[in-house]
C-alpha positions in Angstrom: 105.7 124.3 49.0 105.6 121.3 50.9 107.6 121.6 54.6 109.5 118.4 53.9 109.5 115.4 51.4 110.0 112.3 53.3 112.6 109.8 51.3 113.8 106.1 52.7 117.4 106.1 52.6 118.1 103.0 54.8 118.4 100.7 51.4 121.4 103.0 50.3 124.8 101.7 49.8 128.3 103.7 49.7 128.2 105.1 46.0 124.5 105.1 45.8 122.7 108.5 44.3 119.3 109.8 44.7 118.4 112.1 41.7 115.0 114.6 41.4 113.5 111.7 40.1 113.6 109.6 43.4 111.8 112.1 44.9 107.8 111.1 45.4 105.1 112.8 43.2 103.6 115.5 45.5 100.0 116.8 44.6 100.7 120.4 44.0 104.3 120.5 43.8 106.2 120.8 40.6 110.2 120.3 41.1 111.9 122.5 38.7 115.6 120.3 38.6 116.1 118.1 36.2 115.3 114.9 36.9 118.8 113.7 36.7 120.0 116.3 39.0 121.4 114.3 42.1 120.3 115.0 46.0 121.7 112.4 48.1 125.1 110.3 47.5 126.3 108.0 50.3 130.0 108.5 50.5 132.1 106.0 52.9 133.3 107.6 55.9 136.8 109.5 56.5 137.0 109.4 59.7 136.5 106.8 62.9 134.6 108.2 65.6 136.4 108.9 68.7 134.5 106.0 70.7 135.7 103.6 68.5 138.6 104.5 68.5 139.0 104.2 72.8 137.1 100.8 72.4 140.2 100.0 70.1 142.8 100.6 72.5 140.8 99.5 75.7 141.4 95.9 73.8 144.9 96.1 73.1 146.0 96.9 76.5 149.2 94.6 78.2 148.6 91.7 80.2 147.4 92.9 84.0 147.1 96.9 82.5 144.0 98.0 83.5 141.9 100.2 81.6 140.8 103.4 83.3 138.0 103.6 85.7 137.4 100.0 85.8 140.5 98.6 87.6 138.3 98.6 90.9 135.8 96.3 89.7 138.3 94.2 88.6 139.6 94.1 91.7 136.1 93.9 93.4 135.2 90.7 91.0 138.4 88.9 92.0 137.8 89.6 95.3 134.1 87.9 95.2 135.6 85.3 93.4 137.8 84.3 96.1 136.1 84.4 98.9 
């Protein structure tokens, strides 16, 4: 038994299925599934990662709001830019 079959998923689109059959031919290893027996299924995401979300809201923030933590070098920049 093999420690891990390698398999590129980075061509796989949302809905896409890899079955037994996908698999590589291994010398020595017999899979026992069927071959139509599926493995891998990309499925679209349910839910937006926390960052993303932030990164959302950062842009939507009222004229002269400040996001957090980078209202001093706002202020620093403007300062430069003045003098």
């Amino acid at each position: 038994m093999p420690s891990y079959i390698e398999i590129d998923i980075s061509e796989l689109e949302i809905g896409d299925t890899l079955t037994r059959i996908d698999l590589p031919t291994i010398e020595g290893v017999e899979y026992l599934d069927d071959d139509d027996r599926p493995l891998v299924t990309v499925l679209a995401p349910r839910l937006i990662e926390e960052e993303e979300v932030v990164d959302e809201l950062e842009g939507e923030l009222a004229e002269g709001e400040e996001a957090p933590e980078e209202g001093e070098a706002a202020e620093s920049a403007e300062a430069e830019d003045e003098g």
